[in-house]
N, C-alpha and C positions, 0 to 999 in steps of 0.2 A: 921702246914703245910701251906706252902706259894703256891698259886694256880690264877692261871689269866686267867678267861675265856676269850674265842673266838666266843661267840654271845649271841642275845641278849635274854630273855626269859624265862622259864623252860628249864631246866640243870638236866638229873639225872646224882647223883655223888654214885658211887660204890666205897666202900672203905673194903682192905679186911688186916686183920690186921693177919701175922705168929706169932706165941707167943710158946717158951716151956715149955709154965708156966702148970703147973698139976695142976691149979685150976680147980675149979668145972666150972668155966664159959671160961674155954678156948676155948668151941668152939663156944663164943658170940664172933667172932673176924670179925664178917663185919659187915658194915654199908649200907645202900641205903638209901640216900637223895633226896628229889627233891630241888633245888636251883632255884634260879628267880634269872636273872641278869636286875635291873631297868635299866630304861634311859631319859632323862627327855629331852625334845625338847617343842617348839614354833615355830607358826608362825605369823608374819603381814600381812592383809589381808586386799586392798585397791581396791577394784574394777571401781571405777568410773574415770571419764574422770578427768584430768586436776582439781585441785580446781581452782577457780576465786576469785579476790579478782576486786573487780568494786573501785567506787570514795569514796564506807563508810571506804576504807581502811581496813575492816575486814570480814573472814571469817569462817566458822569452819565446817567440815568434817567430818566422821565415819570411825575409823580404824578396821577392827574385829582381832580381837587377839583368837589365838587360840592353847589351850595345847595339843602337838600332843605328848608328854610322855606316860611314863604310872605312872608317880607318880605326886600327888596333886604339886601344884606350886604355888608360889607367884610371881608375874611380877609386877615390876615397869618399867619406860617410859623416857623416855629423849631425848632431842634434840642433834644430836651429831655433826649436820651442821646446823647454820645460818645465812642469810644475816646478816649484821650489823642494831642493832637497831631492829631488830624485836624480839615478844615478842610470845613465843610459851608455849600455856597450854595444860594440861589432862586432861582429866574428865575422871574415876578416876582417882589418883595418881597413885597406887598401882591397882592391879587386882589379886585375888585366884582363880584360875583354877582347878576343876579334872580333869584327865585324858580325852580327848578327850572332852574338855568342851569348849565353844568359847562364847566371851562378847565384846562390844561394847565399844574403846573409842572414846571419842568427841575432835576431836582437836581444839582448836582456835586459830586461826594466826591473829594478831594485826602487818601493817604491819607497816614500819615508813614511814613519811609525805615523807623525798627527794626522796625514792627510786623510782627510774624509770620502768613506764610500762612496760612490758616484762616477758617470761619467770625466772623463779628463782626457784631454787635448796634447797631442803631440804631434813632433813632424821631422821626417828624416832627411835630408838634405845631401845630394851626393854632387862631388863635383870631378870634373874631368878634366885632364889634364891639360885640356880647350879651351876649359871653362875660362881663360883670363883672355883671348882675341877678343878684341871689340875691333870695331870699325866708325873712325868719325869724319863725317862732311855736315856742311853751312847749310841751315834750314834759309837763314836770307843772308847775303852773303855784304862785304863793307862796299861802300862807294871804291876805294883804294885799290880793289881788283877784279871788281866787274861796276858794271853802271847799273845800279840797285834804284826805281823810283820812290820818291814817298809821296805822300800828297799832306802838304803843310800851310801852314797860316803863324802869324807871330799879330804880338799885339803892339800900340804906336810907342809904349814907354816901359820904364821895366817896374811901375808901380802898377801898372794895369793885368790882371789876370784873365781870359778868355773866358774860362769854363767854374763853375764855384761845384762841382763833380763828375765823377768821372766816365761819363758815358761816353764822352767821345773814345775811350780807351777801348772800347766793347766793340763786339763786331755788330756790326748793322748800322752803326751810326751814321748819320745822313749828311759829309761832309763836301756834300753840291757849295755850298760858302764859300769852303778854303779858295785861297790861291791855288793858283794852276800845279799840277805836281813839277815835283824835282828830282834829280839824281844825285846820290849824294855823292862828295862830302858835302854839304852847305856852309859856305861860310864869305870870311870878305879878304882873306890874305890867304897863301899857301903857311901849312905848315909840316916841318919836315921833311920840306922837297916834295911834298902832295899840295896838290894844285885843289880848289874847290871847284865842286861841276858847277852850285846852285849856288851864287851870290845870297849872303843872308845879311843884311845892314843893317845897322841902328841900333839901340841898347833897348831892348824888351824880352819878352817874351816868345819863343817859338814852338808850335804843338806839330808833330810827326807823326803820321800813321801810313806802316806799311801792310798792308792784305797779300798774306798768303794761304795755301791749301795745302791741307793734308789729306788725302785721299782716306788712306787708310792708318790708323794708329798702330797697328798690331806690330808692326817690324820696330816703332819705337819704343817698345815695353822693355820697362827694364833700362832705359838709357837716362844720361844724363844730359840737361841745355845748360849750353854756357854763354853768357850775356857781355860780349865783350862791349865797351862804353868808350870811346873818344869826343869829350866835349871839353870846350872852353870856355867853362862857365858851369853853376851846380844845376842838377835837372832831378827829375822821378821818371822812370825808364818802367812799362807796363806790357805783357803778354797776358792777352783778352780780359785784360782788367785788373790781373795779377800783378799788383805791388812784386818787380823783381829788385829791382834798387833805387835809392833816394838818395842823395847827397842838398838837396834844399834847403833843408836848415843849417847847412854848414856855409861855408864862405865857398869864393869862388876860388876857380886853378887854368892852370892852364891846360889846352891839349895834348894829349898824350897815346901814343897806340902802345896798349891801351889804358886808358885812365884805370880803369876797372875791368875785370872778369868778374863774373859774380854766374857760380852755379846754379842749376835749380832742377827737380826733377822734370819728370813730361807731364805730371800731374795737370797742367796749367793748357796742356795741347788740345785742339778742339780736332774731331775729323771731321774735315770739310776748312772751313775759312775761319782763317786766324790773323788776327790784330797789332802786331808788337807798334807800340807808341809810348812817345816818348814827350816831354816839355822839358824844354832847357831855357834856364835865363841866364843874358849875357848883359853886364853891367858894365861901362864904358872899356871893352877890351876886342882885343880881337876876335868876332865871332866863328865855331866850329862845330859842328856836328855830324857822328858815323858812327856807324854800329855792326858789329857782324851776329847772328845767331847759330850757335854750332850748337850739333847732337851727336853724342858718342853714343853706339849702343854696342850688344853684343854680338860676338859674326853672330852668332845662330840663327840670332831675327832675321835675318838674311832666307834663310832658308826653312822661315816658321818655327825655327826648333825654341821654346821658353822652358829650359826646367824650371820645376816647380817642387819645393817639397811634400814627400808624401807626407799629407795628413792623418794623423792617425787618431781615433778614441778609442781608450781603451778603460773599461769597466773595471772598477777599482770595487771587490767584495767582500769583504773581510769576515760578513757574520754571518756566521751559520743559523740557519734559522729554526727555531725553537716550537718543541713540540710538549705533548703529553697525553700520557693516557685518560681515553675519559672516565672519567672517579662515577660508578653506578650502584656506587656500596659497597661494604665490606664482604656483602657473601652472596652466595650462588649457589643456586639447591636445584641445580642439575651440574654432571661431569661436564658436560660439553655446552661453554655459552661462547659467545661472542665477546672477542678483546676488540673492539674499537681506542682509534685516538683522532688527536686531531694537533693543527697546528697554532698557533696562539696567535701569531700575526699573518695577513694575508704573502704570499709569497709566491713572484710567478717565476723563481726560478728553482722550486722542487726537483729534487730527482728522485727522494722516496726514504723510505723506511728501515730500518734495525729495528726490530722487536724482541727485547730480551727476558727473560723471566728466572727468577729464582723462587726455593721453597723450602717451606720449614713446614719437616716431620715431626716435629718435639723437641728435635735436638739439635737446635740451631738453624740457623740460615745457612744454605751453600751459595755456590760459587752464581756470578751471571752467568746464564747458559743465552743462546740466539736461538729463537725460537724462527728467523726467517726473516732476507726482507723484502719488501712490500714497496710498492707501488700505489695502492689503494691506502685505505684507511680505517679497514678492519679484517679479521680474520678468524677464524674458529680456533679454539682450544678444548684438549680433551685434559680433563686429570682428574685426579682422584678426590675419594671423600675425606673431611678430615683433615686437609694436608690444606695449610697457606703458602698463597702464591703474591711475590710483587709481581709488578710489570713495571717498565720503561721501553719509553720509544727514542731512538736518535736518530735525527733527524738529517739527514743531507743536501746539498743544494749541486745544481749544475756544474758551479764550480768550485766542487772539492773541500767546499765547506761542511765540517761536521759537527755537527751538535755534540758537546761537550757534557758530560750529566754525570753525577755522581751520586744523586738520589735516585728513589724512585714515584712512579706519577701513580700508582695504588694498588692496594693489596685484597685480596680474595680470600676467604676461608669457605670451601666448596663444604658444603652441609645440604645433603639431601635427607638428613632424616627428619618429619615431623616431629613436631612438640608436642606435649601434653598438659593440658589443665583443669584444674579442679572448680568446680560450683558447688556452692553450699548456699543454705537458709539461715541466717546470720540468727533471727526471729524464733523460729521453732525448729525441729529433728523431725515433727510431724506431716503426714501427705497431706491433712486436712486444716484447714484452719477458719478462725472465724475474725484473725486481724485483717482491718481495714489495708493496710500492704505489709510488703516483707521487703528487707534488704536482702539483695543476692550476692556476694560476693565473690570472685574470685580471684588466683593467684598459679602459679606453678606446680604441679603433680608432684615435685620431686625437686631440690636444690639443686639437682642435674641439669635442671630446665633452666639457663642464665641466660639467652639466647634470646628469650620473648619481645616481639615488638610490639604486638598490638593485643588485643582481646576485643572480641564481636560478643556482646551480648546478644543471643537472641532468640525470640517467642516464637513458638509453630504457631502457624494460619493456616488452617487448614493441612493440608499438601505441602507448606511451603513455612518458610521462614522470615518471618522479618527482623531489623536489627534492631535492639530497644536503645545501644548504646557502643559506644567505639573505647575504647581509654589502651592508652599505653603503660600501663603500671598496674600493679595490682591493687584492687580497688572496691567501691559495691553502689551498688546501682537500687532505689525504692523504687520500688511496683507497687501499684493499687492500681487493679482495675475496675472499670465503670459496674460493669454486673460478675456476678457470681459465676463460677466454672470452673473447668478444669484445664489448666492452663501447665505447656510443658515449655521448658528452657533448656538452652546447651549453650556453652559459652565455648568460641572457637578460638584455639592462639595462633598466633603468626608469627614465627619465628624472623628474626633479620636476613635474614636467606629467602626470605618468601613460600614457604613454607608452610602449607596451612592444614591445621590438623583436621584430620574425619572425624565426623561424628553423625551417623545418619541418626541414631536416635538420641534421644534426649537427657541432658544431667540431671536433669530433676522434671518432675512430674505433681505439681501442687494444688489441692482445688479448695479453692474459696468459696466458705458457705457461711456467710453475715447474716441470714434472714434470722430470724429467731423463730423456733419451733411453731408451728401454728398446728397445736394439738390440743384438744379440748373434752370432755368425756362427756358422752351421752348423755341427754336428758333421761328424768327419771319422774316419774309420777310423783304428784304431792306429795303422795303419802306410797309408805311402804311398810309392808304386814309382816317383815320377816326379821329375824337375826342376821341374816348374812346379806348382804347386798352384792349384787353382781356390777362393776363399773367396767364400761366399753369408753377404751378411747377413739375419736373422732378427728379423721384426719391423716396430716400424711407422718407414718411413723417409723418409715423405713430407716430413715438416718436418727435416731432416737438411740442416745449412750444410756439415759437413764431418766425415769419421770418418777421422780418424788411427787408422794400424794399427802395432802394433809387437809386435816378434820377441824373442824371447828364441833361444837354443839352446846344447843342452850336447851332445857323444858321449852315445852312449843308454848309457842305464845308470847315470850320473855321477848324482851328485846334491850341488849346488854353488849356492851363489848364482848368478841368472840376472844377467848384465847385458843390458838392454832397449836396441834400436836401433828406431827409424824409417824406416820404407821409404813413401816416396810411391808410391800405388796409383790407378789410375782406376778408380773404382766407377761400374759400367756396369748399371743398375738393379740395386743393392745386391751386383753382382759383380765380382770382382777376379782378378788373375793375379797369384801370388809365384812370379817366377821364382829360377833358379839356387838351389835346394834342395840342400844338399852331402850324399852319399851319409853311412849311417851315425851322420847329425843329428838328436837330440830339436828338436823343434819347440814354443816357446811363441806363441799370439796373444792380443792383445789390442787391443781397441778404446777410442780418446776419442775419443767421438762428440760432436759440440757440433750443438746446433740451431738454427735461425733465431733464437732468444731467447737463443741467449749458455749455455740450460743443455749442461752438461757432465755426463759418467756416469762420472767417475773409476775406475779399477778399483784405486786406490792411495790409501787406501782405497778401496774400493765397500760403501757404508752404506744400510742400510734396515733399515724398522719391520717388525713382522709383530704380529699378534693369534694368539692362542692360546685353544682353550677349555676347557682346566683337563683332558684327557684324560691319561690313562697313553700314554708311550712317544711321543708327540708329535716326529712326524718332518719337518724344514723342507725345503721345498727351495730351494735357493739360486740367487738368478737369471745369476750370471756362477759357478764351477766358482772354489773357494779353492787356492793354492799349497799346496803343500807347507813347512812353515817353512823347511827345508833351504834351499829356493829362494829365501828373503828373508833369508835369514841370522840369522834369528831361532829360538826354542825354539819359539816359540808362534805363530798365525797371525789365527785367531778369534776376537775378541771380544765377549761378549755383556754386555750392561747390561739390567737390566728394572724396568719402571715395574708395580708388581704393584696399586696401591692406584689408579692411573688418576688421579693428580692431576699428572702430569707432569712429575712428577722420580724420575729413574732410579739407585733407591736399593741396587740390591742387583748386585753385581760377580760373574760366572759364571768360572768355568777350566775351560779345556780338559782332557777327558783323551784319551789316546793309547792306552787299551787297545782288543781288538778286542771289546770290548761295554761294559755299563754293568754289569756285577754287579761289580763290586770298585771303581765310581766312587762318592764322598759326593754327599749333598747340595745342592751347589752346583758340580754339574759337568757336564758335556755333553761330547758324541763329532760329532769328526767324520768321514764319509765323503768324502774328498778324493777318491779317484778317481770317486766319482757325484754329487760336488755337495750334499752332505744333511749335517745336523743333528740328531742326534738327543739325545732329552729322556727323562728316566727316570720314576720313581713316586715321587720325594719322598726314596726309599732309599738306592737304587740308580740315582744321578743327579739332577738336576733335577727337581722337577715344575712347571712353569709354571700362577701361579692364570687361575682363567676369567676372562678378557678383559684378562690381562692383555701390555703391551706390551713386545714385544722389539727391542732397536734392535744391531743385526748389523752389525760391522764387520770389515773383511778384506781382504787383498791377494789379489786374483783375475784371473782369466784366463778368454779365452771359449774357447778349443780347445787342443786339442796334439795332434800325430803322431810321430811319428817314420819316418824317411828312407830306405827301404831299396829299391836300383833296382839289388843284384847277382841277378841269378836265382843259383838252385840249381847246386850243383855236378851234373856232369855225371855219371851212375849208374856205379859203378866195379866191377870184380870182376863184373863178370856171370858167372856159370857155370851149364850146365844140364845138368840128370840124370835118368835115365830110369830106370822100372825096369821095365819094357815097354814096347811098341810104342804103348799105347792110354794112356799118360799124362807127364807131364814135369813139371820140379819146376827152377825159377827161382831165382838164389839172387843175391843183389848185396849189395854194401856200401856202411851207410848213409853221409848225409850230413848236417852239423852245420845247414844250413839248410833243410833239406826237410821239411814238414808229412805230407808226403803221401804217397804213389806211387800211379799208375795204372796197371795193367795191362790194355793192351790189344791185340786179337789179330785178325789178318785172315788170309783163307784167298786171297786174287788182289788186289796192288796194285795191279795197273791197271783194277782196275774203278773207282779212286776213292774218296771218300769218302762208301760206301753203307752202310746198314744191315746185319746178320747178317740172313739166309746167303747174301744175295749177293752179298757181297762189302763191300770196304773197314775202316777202324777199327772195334771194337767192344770197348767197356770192358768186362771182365769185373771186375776189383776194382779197390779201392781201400783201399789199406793203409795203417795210421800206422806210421812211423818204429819199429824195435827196437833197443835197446840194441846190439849185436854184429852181426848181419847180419839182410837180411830176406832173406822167399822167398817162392813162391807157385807152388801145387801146382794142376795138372789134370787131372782123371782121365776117362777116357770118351773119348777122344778119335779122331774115325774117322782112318783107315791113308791121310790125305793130307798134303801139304805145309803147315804152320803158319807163321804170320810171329808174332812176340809184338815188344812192347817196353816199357821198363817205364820211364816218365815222372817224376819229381822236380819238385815244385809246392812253392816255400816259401812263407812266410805271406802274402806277399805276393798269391801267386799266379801268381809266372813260374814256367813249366813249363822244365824241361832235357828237353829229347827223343832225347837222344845218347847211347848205351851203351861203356861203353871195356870191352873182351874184348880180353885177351893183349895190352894196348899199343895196340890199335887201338881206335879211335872208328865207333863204329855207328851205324843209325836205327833199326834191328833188326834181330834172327835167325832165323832158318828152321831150322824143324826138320820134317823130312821123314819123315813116318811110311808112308806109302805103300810097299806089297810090292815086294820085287823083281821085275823082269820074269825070265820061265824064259829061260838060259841052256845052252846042249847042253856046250859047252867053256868051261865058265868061267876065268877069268886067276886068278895066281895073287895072292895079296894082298901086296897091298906098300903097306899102308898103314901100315906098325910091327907090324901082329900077324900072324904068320899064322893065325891060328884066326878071324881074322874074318869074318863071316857072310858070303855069296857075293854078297848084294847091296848091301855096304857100298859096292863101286868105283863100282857108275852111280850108287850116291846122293851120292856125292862128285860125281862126274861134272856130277850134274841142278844141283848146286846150284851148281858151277862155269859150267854153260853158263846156269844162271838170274843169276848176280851176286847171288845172293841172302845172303851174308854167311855164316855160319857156321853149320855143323851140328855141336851137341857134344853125344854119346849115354855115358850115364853110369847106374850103376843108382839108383833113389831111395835117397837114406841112410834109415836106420834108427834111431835111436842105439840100439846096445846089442841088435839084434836081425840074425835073418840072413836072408842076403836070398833073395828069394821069387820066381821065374821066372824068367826068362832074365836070364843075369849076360854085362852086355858092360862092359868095361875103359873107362876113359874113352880119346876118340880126339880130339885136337885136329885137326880138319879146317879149315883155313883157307885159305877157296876167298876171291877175288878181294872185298874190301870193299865194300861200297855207298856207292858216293864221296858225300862229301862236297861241299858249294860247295867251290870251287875260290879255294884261296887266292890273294889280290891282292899282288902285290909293292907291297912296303913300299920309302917313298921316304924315303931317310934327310933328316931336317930340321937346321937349327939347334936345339940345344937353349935354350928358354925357362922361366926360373925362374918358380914360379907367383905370387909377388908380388916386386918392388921395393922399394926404398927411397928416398922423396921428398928428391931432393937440398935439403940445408940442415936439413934433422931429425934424421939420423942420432946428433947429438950430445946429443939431449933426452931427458929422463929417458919421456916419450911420442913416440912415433916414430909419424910416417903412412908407411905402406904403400901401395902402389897394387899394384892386381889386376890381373895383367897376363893373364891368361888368361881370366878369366872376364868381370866389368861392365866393366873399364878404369878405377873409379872410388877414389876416396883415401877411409882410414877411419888413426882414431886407433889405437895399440896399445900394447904395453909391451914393453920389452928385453928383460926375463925370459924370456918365451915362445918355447918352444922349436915349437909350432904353431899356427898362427893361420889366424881363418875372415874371409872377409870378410863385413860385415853386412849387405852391397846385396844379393849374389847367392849368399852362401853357400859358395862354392866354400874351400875346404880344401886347405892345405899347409905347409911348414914354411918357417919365417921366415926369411928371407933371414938371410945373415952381416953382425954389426953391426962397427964399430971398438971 
């Protein structure tokens, strides 16, 4: 009994046996079995991630293998995929299993040197001692041993084709046409002793197609078809359109079981409804056609079991992934900074860090030390000052890849000490200056200081600091600033450590003073009555090194080039003394003032700008008082240049004119006022006009004062004479004098009361008269009948008064004139004063004024011109009573006569000859032969030149 269970397991089998046998045991005629259907299965069993193969090139893994059967088993292992070159083992070979038993193998993958990192493809394959049971039965079975139909059609000749492609082969094709179906064999004779089901006649063409079903594929995976062929005659044999075999381009043959087998896989199988068809041509022979279709598969599909091998990928890594530390510079100027690194290429299979460090004390490098590793990708370090440190990072990967390193990624020299450096004034050693700028320089305190990176130049503002300049070297930097001040610098180093040195206050401390002195000395009256001059300077003289003074002088009047001497003066808070002033001397001064900064205020030239704003008649004033040309020996003195467009070039050239206005001056010409110091600017027409805002740059030889010298008073009042023309008036008459500005007349009634106010006594100024061409005079009328003192004073510009009257040769202080009545007389004398007619109290008034000393009484009638005269007419009477002495002259001690300069023995013969002053300084000055009167230029004093050879 042939029997094919349908699951897996315990099976009872009931078997019942009819028999009409009359044995005694006929009615032992059933059986009840129980049956076990085995089945034998595996699995591979690989749980973990990805294997890794890193840079050793090798690996090895645990596979679990396990007998999922129910009968004992032997499994062997084999690689059924690998790369090239690689080399795959087992631990064990072989494996014995029972039933639901599971064991470990070991795999080792040795991979080859070229293969390239990356994923790679492998697969384990195990087979069991089962593995070789298949099982085969007929997908469509022959005509020969079952009645199989086809449904077929043939064409009338065998040059005729049905079909010119193949879709009749394919499932779905629409063969309602064909003839009726058939069972095969088909054919028109037996062959073999096989009888045909389906008559097939005539020489053509014949097409076959049998429809079968596959429900499900899955139990034939893995199996093989075999296409057995019995025709007589060649054909093309197809499963669902699948070219299985062709013999048509060959010749014909005859039938055979089987002509051909011809394998194929299941590839070709459809689930659901499948096709196999066939066309055969038979050429005048005996026609046949039969086919059988078998599938061998393996038992297991029976019971779903497909091994399959384990697929494996396994990560193939070889390079460790590369790191370094990050380079932030050579130094660090703290102990404790941060060692960062990083990795150079992106890497997601990190595991972390080595951080190693080595250091040199002086005396070499030591050993790598491990400072720790890391996960992250930085870390704090403490160490010392002074001392260099490398570092390096190595770097790891997950699997077991190590960075490789035999340099290192950067080195440290921890340096916390600041630097030090130096500023200097490249220009001057001095605090003050009057250069337009300075270069500041600087460099390192000390050759100790190698270290430096940077240098800050820079300026205090105020409170704060700005930077003028950066440089890496040492170097110097021009300063000029816009205004004048006091301006302080520090220059700060920065060591390569970072490192930056203190300095709150400043390396240098410098003040710029470019103005030039504006100091000028007091004005001074015209004229001056003394030997010694007192000069005040004007202005600011606080910063004042030193003011040289120098003199010019000509006789007044003259006008001659000056020649300038030097007189050393001590300026006693901006005041001075010039002594020995020679009577009758013009006087020039001028100042070079120099200041603490070196500026000077030239008066040779003395130059400066001025603004103007575009006005008619625009008048300058000028701050030192210009020469006269005369005085420099030039035509011209003043010079103007003007910047009118304000781009600062001074384009347009001015000339002086010399009239006393500007209406007959052009256009390009200007007036000076030398005796006030001023400039004057006309309307465009009539002189200059200056545009608005534009600059005028004024140059000139100038001077800050002049006097001139005048220390004779006034001649003494001459020709006095006085005339009366009554009792109750008088009339003063004198001759002038070439230096006298002035006269005062003034008149007292009692000099011994002193110097009292009118009326009781002492001087009282009645007038004050200016000088007449021919003689002056001065008339009073009203005057009461007593005794009068008059005198009449001579003040020249100066200001010395003469107080001395000279009457008939004699020298007075003043005159008396007596108007007071006579006293009554009984027996009057007879006159004997020159007139006899003269009035009876002429003798006591003579008398009174002789026993007063009171100087003279002269009675005369007032002139008239040209008219007669009008009351009492008395003759002029010279009365000249005893004078009002005078001081009383000193006898004169007669001297040596002393010449008032010398001649410095051993000069005499040079075309310049020194002089010495013997009278006045006692000091030696240069002269010339020529000169018939010379001054000396210390003290002034004046006389004529000694006799030369």
């Amino acid at each position: 009994m042939d029997w094919t269970p349908h699951r897996l397991g315990d099976i009872p089998l009931n078997l019942s046996i009819s028999s009409e046998s009359n044995e005694s045991n006929y009615l032992n005629n059933s059986l009840e079995i129980m049956l076990h259907v085995h089945h034998w299965g595996y699995t591979l069993e690989y749980g973990g991630g990805s294997p890794v193969v890193n840079s050793t090139l090798v690996t090895s893994f645990n596979v679990t293998v396990r007998n999922t059967g129910d009968l004992p088993d032997v499994l062997t292992f084999a690689t059924s995929e690998r790369p090239t070159g690689w080399d795959i083992d087992y631990m064990p070979e072989s494996m014995s299993l029972a039933p639901d038993e599971s064991g470990e193998l070991l795999v080792s993958v040795q991979v080859s040197a070229p293969t390239a990192d990356g994923d790679w493809n492998f697969s384990i394959e195990a087979t069991s001692q089962n593995s070789a049971r298949h099982v085969s039965f007929p997908l469509v079975q022959s005509g020969r041993t079952a009645a199989t139909e086809w449904s077929w059609t043939n064409s009338t000749n065998t040059s005729q084709q049905l079909y010119d492609d193949l879709n009749w082969t394919l499932p779905g094709f629409n063969n309602s046409g064909w003839r009726m179906d058939g069972i095969t064999p088909f054919g028109d004779n037996p062959i073999s002793g096989v009888n045909y089901n389906t008559e097939w006649d005539g020489d053509n063409y014949a097409y076959f197609r049998h429809v079968f079903n596959v429900s499900d594929l899955d139990p034939y995976m893995g199996g093989v078809l075999t296409l057995s062929i019995a025709t007589n005659g060649a054909g093309a044999h197809y499963l669902n359109g699948n070219l299985i075999f062709s013999d048509l381009g060959g010749g014909d043959h005859g039938a055979d079981y089987w002509n051909v087998q011809e394998p194929d896989n299941t590839d070709a199988l459809l689930e659901g409804e499948n096709v196999l068809a066939s066309v055969v041509r038979n050429n005048q022979n005996t026609q046949w056609y039969d086919e059988q279709l078998d599938i061998d598969i393996p038992q297991a599909n029976l019971w779903g079991f497909y091994p399959q091998p384990l697929q494996l990928s396994l990560i193939l890594d070889t390079k460790a992934p590369r790191s370094t530390v990050v380079h932030e510079g050579a130094y660090h100027n703290t102990s404790e900074f941060e060692i960062s690194w990083r990795l150079l290429a992106n890497m997601s299979d990190l595991a972390g860090f080595r951080i190693d460090y080595a250091l040199n004390n002086g005396s070499g490098w030591g050993e790598w030390e491990s400072l720790g590793e890391f996960n992250g990708f930085s870390t704090t370090f403490n160490g010392s000052n002074g001392i260099l440190y490398r570092f390096r990072s190595i770097a790891r990967d997950i699997y077991g890849n190590v960075e490789s390193k035999s340099t290192y990624g950067t080195e440290f020299l921890i340096d916390t000490t600041p630097p030090a450096s130096l500023l200097w004034v490249i220009d001057t050693t001095a605090n003050l200056t009057n250069l337009t700028g300075i270069y500041l320089a600087w460099e390192p305190a000390s050759a100790a200081e190698n270290d430096i990176g940077n240098y800050r130049l820079q300026l205090r503002n105020g409170s704060g600091w700005d930077t003028l300049a950066i440089s890496a070297a040492v170097g110097d930097h021009y300063f000029a600033p816009v205004t004048d001040g006091e301006y302080a610098f520090r220059v700060l180093a920065t060591d390569y450590a970072g490192n930056g040195e203190a300095k709150p206050e400043a390396d240098i401390i410098i003040s710029f003073d470019r103005q030039r002195p504006e100091v000028t000395l007091s004005a001074l009256p015209q004229f001056w009555g003394e030997s010694v001059l007192t000069l005040q300077l004007l202005g600011d003289t606080s910063g004042l090194a030193d003011v040289e003074l120098q003199y010019a002088l000509l006789a007044e009047g003259s006008e001659a080039m000056l020649g300038w001497g030097a007189l050393p003066v001590n300026w006693d808070n901006g005041s001075a003394l010039f002594p020995g002033l020679a009577d009758g001397r013009s006087y020039w001064f001028r100042l070079a003032p120099v200041d603490a900064a070196g500026n000077t205020a030239s008066r040779t030239p003395y130059v400066f700008n001025a603004w103007t704003n575009g006005a008619d008649g625009v008048i300058l004033d000028l701050s030192v008082l210009p020469l006269k040309p005369a005085y420099i020996g030039l035509t011209a003195n003043v010079a103007v240049v003007v910047d009118e467009d304000g781009d600062g070039s001074f384009e347009v050239e001015l000339e002086e004119y010399f009239g006393n206005d500007l209406s007959a001056a052009s256009g390009r010409q200007f007036r000076v006022d030398y005796a006030n110091g001023t400039l004057h600017f006309g309307d465009g027409v009539d002189g200059y006009l200056p545009a608005a805002n534009a600059m005028l740059r004024i140059s000139y030889a100038g001077y800050d004062m002049a006097t001139t010298i005048d220390m004779t008073p006034p001649g003494i009042v001459k020709g006095v004479r006085i005339y009366s023309e009554s009792f109750r008036s008088i009339e003063l008459v004198w001759e002038g004098d070439d230096d006298a500005v002035l006269y005062r007349i003034e008149r007292s009634t009692n000099l011994s009361l002193g110097p009292l106010t009118w009326p009781e006594g002492g001087w009282v100024v009645r007038a004050e008269l200016a000088p007449q061409d021919l003689e002056n005079s001065y008339v009073e009328d009203n005057l009461d009948r007593q005794v009068w003192y008059y005198r009449v004073i001579a003040i020249d510009r100066i200001g010395y008064e003469s107080t001395e009257m000279e009457y008939l040769g004699t020298t007075l202080e003043q005159v008396m004139v007596d108007l007071s009545p006579p006293p009554a007389v009984e027996n009057p004398p007879a006159a004997s004063v020159g007139d006899p007619e003269a009035p009876a109290w002429l003798l006591p008034l003579v008398v009174g004024l002789a026993l007063l000393g009171g100087g003279v009484a002269l009675f005369a009638s007032r002139r008239s011109a040209g008219e007669a005269e009008v009351g009492p007419s008395i003759e002029p009477v010279d009365a000249l009573i005893e004078p009002v002495p005078v001081v009383a002259a000193i006898p004169e001690v007669e001297e040596p006569e002393l010449g008032v300069f010398s001649v410095v023995s051993g000069t005499e013969y040079s075309r310049r000859v020194r002089f010495h002053c013997q009278i006045g300084c006692e000091r030696e000055f240069l002269g010339q032969r020529e000169e018939d009167e010379i001054v000396c230029p210390h003290c002034g004093t004046l006389g004529p030149a000694p006799e030369l050879p």
